[in-house]
C-alpha positions in Angstrom: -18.6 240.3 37.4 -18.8 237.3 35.2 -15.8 235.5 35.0 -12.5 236.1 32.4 -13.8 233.2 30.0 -17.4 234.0 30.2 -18.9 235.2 26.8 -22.1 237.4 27.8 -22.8 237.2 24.0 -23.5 233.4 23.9 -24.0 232.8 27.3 -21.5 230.1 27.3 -17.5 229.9 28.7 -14.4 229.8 26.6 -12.4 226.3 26.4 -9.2 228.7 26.5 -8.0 232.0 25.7 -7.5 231.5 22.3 -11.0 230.7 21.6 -12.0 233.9 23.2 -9.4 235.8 21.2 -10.9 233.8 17.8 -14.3 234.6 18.8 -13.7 238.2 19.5 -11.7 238.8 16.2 -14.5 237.1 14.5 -16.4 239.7 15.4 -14.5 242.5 15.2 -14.1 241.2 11.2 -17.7 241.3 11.2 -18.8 244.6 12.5 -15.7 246.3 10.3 -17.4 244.6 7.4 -20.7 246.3 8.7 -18.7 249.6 8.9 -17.5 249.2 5.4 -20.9 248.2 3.9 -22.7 251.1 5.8 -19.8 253.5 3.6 -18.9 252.0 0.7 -22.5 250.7 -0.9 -25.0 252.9 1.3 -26.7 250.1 3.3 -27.2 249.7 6.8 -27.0 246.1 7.4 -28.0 244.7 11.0 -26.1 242.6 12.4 -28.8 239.5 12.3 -28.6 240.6 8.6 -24.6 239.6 8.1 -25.1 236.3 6.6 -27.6 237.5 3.9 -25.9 240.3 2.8 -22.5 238.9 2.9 -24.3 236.2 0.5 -25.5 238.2 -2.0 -22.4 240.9 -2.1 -21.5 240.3 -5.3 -25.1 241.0 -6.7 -25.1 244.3 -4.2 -22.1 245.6 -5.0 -23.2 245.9 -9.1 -26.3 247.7 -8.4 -25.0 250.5 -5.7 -25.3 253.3 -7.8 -29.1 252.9 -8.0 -30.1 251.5 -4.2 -32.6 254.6 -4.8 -34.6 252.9 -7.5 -34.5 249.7 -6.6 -36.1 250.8 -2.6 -38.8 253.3 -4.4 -39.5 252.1 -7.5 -37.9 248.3 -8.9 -40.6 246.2 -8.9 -40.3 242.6 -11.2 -41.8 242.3 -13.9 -42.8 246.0 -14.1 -42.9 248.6 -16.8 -42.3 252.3 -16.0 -43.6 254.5 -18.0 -41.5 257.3 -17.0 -38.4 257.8 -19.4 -36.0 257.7 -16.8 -36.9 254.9 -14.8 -37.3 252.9 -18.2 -33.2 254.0 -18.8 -32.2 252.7 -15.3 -34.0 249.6 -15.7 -32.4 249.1 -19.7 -29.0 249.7 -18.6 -29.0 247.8 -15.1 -31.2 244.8 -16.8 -28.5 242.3 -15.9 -27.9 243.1 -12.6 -31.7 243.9 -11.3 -32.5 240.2 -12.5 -30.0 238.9 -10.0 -30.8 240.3 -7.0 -35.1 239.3 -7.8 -34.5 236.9 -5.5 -33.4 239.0 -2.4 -35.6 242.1 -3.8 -37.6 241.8 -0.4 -34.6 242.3 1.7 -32.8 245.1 0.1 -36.3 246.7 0.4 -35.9 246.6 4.4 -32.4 247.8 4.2 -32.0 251.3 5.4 -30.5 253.7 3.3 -27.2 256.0 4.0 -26.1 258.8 2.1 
């Protein structure tokens, strides 16, 4: 058995027990977040992912109601032809030209619901 202060995580020991209790609640803050993503905005965000995602939360968070479109069929610079792709893209204009730049990683992203 590795030792009290031994992280298997980072493959390094703890100074103290307080930087083992910091690290720890650091993340158990992150995998709640994870949790709350995965229910709240339908994505199922890896853990490598965190970073990214927590990045860009204020661009995901306006465009939740359509993750749908924006996997299948959100493309830049595209025109639909079909009426109600063309109303989703009209009335989300705003918000699907913010998240362009990250368009390849919400792509990845699984979907929940």
């Amino acid at each position: 058995m590795p030792s009290l202060n031994y992280c298997c995580e980072t493959g390094k020991y703890f100074e103290s027990d307080e930087e083992k209790k910091k690290y720890n609640n650091n993340r158990k803050n992150i995998f709640s977040k994870l949790y709350y993503w995965n229910k709240n905005f339908g994505y199922k965000v890896p853990f490598d992912d965190y970073e990214k995602f927590n990045k860009n939360i204020k661009y995901i968070r306006n465009i939740k109601d359509i993750k749908k479109f924006i996997k299948d069929e959100y493309e830049i610079n595209k025109f639909y032809e079909d009426k109600k792709n063309q109303e989703i893209y009209a009335k989300n204009y705003v918000a699907l030209t913010k998240i362009d730049p990250i368009l390849d990683f919400l792509k990845k992203l699984e979907i929940v619901d």
